[in-house]
mmCIF file of the N, C-alpha and C atoms, coordinates in Angstrom:
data_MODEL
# 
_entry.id   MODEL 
# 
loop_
_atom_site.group_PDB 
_atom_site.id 
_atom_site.type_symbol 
_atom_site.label_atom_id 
_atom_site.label_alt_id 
_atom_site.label_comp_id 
_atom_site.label_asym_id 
_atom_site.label_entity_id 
_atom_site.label_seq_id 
_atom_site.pdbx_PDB_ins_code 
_atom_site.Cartn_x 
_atom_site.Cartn_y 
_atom_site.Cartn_z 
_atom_site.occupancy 
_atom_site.B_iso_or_equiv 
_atom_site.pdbx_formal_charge 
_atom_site.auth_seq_id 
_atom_site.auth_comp_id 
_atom_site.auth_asym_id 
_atom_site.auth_atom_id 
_atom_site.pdbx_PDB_model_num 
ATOM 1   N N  . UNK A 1 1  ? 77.088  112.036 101.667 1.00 0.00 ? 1  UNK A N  1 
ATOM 2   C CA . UNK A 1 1  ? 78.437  112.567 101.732 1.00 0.00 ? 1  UNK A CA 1 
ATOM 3   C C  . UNK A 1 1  ? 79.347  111.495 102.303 1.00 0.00 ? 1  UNK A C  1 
ATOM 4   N N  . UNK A 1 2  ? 80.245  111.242 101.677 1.00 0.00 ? 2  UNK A N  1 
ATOM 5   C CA . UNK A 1 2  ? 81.532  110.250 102.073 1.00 0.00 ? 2  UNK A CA 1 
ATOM 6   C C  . UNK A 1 2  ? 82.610  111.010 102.718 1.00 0.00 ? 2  UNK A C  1 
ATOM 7   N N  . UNK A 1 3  ? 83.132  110.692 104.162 1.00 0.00 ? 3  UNK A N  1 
ATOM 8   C CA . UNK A 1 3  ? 83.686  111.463 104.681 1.00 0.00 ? 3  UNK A CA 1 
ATOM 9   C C  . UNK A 1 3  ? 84.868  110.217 104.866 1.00 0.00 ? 3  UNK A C  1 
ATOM 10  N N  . UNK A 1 4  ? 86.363  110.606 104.316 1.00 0.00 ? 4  UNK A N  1 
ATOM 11  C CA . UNK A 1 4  ? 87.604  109.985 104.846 1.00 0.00 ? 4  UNK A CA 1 
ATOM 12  C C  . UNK A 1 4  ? 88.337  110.320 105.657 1.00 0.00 ? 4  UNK A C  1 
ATOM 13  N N  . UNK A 1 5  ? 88.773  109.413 106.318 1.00 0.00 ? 5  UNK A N  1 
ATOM 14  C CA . UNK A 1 5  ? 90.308  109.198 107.536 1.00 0.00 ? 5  UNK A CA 1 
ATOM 15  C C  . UNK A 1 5  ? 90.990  109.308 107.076 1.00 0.00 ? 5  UNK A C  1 
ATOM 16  N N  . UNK A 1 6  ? 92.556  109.502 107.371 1.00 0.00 ? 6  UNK A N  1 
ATOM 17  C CA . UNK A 1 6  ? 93.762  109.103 107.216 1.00 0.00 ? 6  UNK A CA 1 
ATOM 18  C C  . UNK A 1 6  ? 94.104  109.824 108.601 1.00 0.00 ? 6  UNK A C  1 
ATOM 19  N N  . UNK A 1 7  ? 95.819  108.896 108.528 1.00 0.00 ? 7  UNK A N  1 
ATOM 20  C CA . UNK A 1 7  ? 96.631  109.194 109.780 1.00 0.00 ? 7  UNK A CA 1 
ATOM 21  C C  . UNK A 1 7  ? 96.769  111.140 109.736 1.00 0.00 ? 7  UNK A C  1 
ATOM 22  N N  . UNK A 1 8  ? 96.919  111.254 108.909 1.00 0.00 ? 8  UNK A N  1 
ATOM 23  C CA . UNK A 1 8  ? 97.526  113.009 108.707 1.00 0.00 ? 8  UNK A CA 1 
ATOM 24  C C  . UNK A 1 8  ? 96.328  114.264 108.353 1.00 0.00 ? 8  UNK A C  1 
ATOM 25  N N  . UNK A 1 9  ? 94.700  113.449 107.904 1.00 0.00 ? 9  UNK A N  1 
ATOM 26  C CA . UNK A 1 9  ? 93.608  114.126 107.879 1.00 0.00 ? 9  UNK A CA 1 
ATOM 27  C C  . UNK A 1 9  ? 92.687  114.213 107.720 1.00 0.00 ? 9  UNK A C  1 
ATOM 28  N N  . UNK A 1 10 ? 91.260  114.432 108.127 1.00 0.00 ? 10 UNK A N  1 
ATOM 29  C CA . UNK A 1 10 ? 90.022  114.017 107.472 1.00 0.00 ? 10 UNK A CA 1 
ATOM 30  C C  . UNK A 1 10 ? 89.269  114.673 106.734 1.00 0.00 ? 10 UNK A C  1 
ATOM 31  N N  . UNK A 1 11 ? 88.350  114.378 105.394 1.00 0.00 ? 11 UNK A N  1 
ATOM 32  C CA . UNK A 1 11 ? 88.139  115.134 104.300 1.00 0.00 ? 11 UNK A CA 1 
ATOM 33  C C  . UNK A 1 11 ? 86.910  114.495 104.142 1.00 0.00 ? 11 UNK A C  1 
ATOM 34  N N  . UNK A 1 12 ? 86.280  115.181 103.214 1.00 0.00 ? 12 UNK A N  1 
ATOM 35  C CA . UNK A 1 12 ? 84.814  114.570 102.220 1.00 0.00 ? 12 UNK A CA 1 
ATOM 36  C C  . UNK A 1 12 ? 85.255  114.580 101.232 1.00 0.00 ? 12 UNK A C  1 
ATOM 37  N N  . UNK A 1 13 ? 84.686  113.631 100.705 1.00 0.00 ? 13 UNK A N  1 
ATOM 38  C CA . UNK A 1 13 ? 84.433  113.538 98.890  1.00 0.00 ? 13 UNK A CA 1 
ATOM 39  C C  . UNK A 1 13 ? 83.362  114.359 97.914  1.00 0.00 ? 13 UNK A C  1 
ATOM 40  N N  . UNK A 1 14 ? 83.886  115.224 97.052  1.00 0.00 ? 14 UNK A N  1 
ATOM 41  C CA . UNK A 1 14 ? 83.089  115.688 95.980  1.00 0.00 ? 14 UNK A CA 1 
ATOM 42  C C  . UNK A 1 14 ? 82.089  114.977 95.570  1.00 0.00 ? 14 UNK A C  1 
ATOM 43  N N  . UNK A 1 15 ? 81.067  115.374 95.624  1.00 0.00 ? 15 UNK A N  1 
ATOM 44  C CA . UNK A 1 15 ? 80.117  114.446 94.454  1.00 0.00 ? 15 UNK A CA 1 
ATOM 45  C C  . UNK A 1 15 ? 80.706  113.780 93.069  1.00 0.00 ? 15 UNK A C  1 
ATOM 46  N N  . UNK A 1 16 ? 80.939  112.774 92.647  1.00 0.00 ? 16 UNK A N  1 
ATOM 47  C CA . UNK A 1 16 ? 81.156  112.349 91.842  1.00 0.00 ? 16 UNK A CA 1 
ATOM 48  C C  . UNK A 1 16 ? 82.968  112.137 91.717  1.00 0.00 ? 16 UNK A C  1 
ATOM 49  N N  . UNK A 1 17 ? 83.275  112.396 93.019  1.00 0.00 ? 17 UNK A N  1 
ATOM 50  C CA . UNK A 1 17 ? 85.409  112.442 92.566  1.00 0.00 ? 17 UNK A CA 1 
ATOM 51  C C  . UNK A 1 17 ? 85.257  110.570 93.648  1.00 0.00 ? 17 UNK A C  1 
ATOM 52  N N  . UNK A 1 18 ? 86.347  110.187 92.654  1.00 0.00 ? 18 UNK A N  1 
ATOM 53  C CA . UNK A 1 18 ? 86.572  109.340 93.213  1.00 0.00 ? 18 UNK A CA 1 
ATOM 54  C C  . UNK A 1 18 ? 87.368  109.010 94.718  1.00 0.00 ? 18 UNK A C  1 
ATOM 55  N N  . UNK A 1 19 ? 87.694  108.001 95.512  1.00 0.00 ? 19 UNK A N  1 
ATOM 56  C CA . UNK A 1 19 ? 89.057  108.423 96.463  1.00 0.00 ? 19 UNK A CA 1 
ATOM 57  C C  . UNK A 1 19 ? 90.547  108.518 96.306  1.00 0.00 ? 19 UNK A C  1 
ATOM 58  N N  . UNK A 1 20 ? 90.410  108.081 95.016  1.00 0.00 ? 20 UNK A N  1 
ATOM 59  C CA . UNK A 1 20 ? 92.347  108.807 94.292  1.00 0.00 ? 20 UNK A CA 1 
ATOM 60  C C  . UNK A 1 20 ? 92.129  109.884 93.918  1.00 0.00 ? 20 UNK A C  1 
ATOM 61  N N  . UNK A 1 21 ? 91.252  110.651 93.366  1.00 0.00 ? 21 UNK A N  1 
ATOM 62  C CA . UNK A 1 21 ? 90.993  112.005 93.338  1.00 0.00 ? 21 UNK A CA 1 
ATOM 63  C C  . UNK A 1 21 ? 91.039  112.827 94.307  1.00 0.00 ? 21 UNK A C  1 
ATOM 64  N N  . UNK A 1 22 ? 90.154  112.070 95.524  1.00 0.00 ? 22 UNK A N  1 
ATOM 65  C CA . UNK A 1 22 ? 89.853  113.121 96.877  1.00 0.00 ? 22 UNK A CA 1 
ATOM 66  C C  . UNK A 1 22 ? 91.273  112.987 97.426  1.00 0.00 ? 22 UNK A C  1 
ATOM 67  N N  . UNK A 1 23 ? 92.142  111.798 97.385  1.00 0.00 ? 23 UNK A N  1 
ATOM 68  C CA . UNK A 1 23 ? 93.832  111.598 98.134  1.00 0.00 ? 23 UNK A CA 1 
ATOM 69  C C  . UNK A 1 23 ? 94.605  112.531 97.607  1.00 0.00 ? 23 UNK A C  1 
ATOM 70  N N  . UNK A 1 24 ? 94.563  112.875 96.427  1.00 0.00 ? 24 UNK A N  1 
ATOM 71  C CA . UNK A 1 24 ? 95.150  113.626 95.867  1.00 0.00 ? 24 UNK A CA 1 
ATOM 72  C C  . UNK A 1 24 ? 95.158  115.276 96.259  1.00 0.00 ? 24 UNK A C  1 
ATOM 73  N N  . UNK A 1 25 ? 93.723  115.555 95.780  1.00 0.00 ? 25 UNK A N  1 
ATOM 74  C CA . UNK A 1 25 ? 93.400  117.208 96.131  1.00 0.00 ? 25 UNK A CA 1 
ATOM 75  C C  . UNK A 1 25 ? 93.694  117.454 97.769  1.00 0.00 ? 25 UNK A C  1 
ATOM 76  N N  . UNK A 1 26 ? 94.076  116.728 98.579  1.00 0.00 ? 26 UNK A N  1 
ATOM 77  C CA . UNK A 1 26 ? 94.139  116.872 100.023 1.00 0.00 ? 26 UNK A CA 1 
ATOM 78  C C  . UNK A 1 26 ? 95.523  116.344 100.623 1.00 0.00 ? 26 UNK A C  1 
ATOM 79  N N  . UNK A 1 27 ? 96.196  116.273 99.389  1.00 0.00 ? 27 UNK A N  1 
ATOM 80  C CA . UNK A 1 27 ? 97.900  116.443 99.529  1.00 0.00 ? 27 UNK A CA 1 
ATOM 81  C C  . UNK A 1 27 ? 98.288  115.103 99.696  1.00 0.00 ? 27 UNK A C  1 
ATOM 82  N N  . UNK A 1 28 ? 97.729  113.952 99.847  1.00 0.00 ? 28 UNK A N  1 
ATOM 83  C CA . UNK A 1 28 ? 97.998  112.689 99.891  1.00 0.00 ? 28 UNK A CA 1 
ATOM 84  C C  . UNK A 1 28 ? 98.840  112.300 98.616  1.00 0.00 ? 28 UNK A C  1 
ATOM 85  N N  . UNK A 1 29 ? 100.029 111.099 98.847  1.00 0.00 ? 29 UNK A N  1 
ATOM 86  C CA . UNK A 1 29 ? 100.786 111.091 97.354  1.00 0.00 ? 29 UNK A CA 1 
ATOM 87  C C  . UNK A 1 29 ? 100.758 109.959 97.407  1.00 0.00 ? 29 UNK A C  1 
ATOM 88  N N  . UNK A 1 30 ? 99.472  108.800 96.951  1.00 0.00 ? 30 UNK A N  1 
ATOM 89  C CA . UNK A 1 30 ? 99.245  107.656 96.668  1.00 0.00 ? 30 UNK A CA 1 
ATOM 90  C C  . UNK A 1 30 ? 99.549  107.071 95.569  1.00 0.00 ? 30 UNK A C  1 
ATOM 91  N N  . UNK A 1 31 ? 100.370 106.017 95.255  1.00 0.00 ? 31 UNK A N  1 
ATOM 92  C CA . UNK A 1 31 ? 101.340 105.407 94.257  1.00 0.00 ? 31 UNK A CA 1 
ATOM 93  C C  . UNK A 1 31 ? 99.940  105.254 93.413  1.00 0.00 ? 31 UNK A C  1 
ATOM 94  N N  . UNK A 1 32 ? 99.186  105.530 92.349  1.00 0.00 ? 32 UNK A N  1 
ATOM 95  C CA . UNK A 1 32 ? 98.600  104.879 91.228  1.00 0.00 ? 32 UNK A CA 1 
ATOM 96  C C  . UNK A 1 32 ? 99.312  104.949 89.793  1.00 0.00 ? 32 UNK A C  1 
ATOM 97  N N  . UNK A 1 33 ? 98.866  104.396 88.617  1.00 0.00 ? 33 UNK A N  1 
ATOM 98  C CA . UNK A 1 33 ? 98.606  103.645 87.153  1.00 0.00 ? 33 UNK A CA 1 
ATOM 99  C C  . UNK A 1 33 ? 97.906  104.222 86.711  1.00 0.00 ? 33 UNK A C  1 
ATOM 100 N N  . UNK A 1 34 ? 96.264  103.875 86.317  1.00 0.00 ? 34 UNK A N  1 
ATOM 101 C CA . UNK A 1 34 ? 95.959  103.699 85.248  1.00 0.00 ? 34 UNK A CA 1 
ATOM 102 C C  . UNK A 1 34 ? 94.070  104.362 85.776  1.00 0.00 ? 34 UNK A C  1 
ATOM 103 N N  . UNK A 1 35 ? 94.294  104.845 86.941  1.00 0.00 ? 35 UNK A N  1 
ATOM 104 C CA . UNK A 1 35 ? 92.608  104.770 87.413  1.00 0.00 ? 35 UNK A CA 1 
ATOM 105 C C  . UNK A 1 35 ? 91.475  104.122 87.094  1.00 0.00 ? 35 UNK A C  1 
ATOM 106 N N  . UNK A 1 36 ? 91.893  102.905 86.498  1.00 0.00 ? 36 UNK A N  1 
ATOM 107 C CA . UNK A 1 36 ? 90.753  102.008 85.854  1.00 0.00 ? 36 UNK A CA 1 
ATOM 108 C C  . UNK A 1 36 ? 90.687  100.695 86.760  1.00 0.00 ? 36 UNK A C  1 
ATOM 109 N N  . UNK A 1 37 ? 92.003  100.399 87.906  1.00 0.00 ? 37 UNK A N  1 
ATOM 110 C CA . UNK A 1 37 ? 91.308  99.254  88.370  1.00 0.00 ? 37 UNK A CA 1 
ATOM 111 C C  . UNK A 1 37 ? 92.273  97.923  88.067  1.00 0.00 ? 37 UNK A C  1 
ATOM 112 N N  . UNK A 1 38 ? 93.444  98.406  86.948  1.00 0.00 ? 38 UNK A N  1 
ATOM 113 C CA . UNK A 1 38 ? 93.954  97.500  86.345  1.00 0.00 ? 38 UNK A CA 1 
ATOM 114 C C  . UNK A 1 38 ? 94.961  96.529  86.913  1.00 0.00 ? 38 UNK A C  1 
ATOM 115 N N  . UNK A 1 39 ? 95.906  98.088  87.284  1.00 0.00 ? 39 UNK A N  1 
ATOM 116 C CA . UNK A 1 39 ? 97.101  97.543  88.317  1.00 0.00 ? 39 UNK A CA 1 
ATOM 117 C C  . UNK A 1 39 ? 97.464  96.758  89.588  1.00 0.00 ? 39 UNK A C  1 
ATOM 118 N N  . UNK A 1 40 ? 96.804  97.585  90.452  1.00 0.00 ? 40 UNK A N  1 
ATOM 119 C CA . UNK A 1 40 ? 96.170  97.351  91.680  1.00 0.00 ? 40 UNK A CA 1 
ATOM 120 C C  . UNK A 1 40 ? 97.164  98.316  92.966  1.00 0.00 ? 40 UNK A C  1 
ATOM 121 N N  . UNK A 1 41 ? 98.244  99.249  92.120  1.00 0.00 ? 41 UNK A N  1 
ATOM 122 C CA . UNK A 1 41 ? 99.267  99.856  92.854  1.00 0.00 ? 41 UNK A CA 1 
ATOM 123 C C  . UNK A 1 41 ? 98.594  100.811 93.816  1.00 0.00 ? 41 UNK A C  1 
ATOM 124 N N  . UNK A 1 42 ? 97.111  101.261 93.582  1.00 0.00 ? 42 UNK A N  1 
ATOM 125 C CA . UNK A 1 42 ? 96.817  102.281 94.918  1.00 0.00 ? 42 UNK A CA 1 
ATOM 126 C C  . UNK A 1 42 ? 95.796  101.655 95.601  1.00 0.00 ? 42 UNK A C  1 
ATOM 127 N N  . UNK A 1 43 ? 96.484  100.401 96.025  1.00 0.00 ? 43 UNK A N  1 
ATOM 128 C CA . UNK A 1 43 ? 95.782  99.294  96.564  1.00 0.00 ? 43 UNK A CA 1 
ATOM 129 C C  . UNK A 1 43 ? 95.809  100.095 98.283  1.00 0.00 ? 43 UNK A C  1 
ATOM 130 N N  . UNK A 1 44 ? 95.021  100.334 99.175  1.00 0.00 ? 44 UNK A N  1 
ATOM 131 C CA . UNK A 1 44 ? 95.400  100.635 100.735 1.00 0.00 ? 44 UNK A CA 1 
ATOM 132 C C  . UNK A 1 44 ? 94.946  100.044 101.601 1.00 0.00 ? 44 UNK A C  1 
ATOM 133 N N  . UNK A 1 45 ? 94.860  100.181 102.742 1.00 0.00 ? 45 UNK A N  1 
ATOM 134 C CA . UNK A 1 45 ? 94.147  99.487  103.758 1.00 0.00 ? 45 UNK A CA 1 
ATOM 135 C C  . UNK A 1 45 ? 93.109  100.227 104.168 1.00 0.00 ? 45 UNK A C  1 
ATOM 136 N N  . UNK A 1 46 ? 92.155  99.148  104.588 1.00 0.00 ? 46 UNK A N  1 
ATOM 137 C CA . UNK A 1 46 ? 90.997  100.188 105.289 1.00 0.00 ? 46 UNK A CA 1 
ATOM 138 C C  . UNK A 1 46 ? 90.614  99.499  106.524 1.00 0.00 ? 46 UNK A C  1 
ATOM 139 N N  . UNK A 1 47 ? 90.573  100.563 107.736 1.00 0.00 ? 47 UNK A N  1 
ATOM 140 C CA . UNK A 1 47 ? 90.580  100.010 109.318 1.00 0.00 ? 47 UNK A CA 1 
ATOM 141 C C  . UNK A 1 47 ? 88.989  99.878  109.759 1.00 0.00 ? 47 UNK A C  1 
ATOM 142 N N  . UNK A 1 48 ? 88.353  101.020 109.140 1.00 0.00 ? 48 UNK A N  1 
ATOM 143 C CA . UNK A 1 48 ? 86.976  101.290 109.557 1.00 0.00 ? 48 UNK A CA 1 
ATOM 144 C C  . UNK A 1 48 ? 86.452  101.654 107.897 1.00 0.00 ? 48 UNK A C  1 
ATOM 145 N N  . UNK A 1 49 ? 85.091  100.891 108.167 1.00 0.00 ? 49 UNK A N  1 
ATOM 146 C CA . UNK A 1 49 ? 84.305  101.420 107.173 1.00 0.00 ? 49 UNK A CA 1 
ATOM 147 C C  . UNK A 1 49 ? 82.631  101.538 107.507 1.00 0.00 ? 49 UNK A C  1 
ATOM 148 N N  . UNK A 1 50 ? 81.953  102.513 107.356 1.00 0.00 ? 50 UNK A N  1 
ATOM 149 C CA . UNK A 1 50 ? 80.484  102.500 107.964 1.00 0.00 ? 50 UNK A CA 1 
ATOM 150 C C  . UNK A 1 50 ? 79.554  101.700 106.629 1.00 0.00 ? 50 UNK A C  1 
ATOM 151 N N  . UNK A 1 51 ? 79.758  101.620 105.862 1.00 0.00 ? 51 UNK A N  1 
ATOM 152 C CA . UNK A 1 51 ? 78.946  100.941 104.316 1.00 0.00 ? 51 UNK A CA 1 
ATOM 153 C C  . UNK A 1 51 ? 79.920  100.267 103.635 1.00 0.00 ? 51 UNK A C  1 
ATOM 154 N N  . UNK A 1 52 ? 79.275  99.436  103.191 1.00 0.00 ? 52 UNK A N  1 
ATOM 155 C CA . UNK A 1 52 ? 79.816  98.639  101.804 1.00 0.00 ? 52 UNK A CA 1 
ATOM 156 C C  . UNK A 1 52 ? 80.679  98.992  100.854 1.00 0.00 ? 52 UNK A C  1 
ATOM 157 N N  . UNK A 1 53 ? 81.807  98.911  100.823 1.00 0.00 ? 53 UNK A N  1 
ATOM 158 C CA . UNK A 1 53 ? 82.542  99.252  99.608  1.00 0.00 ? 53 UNK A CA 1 
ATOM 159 C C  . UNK A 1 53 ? 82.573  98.297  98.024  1.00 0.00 ? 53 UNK A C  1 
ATOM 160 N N  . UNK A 1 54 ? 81.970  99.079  97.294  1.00 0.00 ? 54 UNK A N  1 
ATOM 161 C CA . UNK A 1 54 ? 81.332  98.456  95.800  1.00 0.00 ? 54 UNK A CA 1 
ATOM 162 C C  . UNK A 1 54 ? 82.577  98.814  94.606  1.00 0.00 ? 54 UNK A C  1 
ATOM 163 N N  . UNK A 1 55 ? 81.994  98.272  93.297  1.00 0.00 ? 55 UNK A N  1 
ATOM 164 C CA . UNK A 1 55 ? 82.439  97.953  92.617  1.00 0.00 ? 55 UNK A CA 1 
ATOM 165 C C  . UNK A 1 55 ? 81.901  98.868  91.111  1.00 0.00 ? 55 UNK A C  1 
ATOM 166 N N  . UNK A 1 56 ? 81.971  99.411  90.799  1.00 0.00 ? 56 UNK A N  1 
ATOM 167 C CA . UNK A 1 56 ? 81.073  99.466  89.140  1.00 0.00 ? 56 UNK A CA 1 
ATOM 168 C C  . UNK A 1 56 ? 81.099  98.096  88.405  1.00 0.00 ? 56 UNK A C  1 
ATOM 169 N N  . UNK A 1 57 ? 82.855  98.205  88.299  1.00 0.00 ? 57 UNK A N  1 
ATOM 170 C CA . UNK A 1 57 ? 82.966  97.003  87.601  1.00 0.00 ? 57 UNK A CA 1 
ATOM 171 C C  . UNK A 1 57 ? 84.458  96.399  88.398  1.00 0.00 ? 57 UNK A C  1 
ATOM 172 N N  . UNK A 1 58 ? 84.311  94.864  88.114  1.00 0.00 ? 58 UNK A N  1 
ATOM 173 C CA . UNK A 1 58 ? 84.680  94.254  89.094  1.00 0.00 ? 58 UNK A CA 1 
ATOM 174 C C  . UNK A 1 58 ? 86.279  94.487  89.190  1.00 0.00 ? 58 UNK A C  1 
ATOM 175 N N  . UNK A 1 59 ? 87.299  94.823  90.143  1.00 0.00 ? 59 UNK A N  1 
ATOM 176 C CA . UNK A 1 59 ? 88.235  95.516  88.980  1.00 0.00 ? 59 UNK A CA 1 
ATOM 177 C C  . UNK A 1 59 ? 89.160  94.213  88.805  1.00 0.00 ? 59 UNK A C  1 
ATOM 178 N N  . UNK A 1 60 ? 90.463  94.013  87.819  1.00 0.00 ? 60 UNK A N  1 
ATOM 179 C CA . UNK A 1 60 ? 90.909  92.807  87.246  1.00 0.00 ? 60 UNK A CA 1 
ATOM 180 C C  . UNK A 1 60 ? 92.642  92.816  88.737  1.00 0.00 ? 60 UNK A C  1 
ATOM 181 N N  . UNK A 1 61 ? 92.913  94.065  89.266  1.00 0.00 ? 61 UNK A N  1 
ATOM 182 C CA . UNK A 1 61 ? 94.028  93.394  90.188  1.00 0.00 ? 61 UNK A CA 1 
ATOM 183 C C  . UNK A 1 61 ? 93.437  92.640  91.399  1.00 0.00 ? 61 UNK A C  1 
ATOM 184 N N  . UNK A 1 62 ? 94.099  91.907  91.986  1.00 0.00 ? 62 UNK A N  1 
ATOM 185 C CA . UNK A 1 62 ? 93.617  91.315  92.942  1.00 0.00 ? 62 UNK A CA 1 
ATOM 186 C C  . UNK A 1 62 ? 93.838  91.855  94.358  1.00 0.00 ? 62 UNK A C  1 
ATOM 187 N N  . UNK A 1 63 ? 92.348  91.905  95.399  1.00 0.00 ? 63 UNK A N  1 
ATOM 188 C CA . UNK A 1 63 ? 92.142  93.089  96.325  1.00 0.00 ? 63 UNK A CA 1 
ATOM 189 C C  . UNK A 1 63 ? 92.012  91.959  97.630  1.00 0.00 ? 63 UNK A C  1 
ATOM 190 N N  . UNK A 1 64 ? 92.786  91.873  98.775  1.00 0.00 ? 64 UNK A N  1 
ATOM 191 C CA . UNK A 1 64 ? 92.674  91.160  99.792  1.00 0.00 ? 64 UNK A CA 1 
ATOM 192 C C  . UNK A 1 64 ? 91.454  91.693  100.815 1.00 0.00 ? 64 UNK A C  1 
ATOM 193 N N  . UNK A 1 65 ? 90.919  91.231  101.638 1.00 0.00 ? 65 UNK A N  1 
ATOM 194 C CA . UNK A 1 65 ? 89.716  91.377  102.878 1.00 0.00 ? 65 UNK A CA 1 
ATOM 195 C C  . UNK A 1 65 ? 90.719  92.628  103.252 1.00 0.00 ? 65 UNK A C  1 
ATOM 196 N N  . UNK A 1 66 ? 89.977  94.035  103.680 1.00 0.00 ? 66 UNK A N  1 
ATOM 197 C CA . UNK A 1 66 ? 90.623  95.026  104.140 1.00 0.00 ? 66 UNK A CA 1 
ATOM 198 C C  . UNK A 1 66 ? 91.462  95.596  103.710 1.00 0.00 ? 66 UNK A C  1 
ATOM 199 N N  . UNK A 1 67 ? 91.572  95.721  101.971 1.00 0.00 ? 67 UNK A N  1 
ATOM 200 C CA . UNK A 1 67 ? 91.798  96.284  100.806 1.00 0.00 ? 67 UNK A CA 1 
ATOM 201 C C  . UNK A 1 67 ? 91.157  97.019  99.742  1.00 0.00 ? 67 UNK A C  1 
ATOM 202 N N  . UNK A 1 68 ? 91.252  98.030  99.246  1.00 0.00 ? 68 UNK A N  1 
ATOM 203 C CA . UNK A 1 68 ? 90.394  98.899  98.004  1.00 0.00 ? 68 UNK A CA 1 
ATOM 204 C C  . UNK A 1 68 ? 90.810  99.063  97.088  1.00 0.00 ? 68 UNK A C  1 
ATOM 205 N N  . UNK A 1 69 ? 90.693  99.340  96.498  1.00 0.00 ? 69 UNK A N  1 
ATOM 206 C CA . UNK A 1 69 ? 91.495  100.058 95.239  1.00 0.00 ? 69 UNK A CA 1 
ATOM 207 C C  . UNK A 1 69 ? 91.227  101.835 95.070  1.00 0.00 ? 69 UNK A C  1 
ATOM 208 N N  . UNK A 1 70 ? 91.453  102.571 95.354  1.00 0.00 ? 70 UNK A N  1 
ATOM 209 C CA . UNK A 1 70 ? 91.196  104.200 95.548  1.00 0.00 ? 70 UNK A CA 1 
ATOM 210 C C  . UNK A 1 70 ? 91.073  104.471 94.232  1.00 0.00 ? 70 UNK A C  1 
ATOM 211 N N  . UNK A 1 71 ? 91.670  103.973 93.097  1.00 0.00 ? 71 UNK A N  1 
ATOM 212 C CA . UNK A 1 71 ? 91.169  104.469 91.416  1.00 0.00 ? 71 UNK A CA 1 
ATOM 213 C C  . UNK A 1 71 ? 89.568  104.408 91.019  1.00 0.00 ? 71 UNK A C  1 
ATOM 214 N N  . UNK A 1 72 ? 88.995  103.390 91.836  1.00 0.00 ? 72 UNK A N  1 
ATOM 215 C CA . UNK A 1 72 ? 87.794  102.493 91.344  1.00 0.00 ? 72 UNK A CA 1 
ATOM 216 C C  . UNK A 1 72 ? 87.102  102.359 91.804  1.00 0.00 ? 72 UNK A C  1 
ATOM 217 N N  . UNK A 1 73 ? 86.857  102.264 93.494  1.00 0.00 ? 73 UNK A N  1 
ATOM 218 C CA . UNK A 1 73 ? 86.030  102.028 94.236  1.00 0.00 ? 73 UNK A CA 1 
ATOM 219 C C  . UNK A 1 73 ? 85.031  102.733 94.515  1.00 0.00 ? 73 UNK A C  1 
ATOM 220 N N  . UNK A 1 74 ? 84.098  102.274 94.977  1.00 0.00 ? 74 UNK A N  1 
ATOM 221 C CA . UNK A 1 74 ? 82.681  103.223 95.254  1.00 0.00 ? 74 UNK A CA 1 
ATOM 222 C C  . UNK A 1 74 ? 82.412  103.181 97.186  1.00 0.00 ? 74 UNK A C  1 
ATOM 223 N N  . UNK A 1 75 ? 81.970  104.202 97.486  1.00 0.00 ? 75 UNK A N  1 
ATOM 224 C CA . UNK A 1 75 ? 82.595  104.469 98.962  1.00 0.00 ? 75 UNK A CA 1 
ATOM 225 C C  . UNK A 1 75 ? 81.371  105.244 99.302  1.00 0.00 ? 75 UNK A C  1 
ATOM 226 N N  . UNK A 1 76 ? 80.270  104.926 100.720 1.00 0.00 ? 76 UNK A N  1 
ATOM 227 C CA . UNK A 1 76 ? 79.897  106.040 100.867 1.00 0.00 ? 76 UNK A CA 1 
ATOM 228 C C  . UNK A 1 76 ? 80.324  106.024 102.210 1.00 0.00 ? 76 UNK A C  1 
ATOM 229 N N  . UNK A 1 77 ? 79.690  107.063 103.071 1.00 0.00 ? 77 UNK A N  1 
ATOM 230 C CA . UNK A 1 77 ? 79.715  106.899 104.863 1.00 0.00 ? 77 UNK A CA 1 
ATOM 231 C C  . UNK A 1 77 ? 80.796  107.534 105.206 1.00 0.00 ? 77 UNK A C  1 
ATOM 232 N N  . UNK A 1 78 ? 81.472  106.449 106.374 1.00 0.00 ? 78 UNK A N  1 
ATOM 233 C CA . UNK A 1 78 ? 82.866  107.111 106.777 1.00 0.00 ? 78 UNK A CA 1 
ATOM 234 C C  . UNK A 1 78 ? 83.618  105.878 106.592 1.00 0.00 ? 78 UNK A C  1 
ATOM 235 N N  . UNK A 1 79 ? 84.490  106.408 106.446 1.00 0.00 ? 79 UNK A N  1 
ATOM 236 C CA . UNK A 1 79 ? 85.905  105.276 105.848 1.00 0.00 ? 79 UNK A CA 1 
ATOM 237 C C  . UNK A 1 79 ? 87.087  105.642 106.598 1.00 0.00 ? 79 UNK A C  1 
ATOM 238 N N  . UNK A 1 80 ? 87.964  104.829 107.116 1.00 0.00 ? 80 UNK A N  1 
ATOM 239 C CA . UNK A 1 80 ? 89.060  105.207 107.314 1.00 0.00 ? 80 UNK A CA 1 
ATOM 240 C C  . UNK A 1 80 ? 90.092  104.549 107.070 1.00 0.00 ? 80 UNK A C  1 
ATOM 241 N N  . UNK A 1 81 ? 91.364  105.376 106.226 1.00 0.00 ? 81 UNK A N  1 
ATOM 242 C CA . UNK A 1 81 ? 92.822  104.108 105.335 1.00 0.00 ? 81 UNK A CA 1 
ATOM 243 C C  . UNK A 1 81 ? 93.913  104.591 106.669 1.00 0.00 ? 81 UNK A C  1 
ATOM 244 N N  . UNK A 1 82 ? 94.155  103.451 106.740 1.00 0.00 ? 82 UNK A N  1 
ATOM 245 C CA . UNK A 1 82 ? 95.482  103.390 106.741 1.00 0.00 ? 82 UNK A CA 1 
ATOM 246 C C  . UNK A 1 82 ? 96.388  103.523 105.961 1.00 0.00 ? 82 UNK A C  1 
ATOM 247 N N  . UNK A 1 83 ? 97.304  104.727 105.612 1.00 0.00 ? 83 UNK A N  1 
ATOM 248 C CA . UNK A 1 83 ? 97.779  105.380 104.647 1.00 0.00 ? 83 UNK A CA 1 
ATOM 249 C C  . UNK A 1 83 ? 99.342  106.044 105.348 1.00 0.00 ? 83 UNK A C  1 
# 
């Protein structure tokens, strides 16, 4: 189970929903595109993370050290954005 932070609340992730999915259903209004990875607009910060944040595929915007992409990313543990 992937459990997220933010300043305003903390949530789990569905089996299989991504974290622009889970931002979403939990009232979060995160600027995305295209959920593929392309853009890079629901780019966020991340303060804490307990695991590795992965890739399926590698995505094509460009992601700085202590950056994700919430369309794309693979997340388990606890995470927390700065949002």
């Amino acid at each position: 189970m992937t459990w997220v932070m933010t300043d305003s609340c903390t949530f789990y992730l569905h089996e299989e929903e991504s974290l622009l999915d889970g931002l979403l259903r939990t009232g979060h209004k995160p600027d995305y595109q295209c959920k593929e990875g392309y853009c890079g607009s629901c780019r966020l910060q991340v303060t804490h993370h307990s695991r590795d944040i992965a890739y399926k595929n590698p995505p094509l915007a460009t992601i700085n050290s202590g950056e994700l992409l919430a369309c794309c990313c693979e997340i388990a543990g606890v995470i927390k954005l700065k949002f």
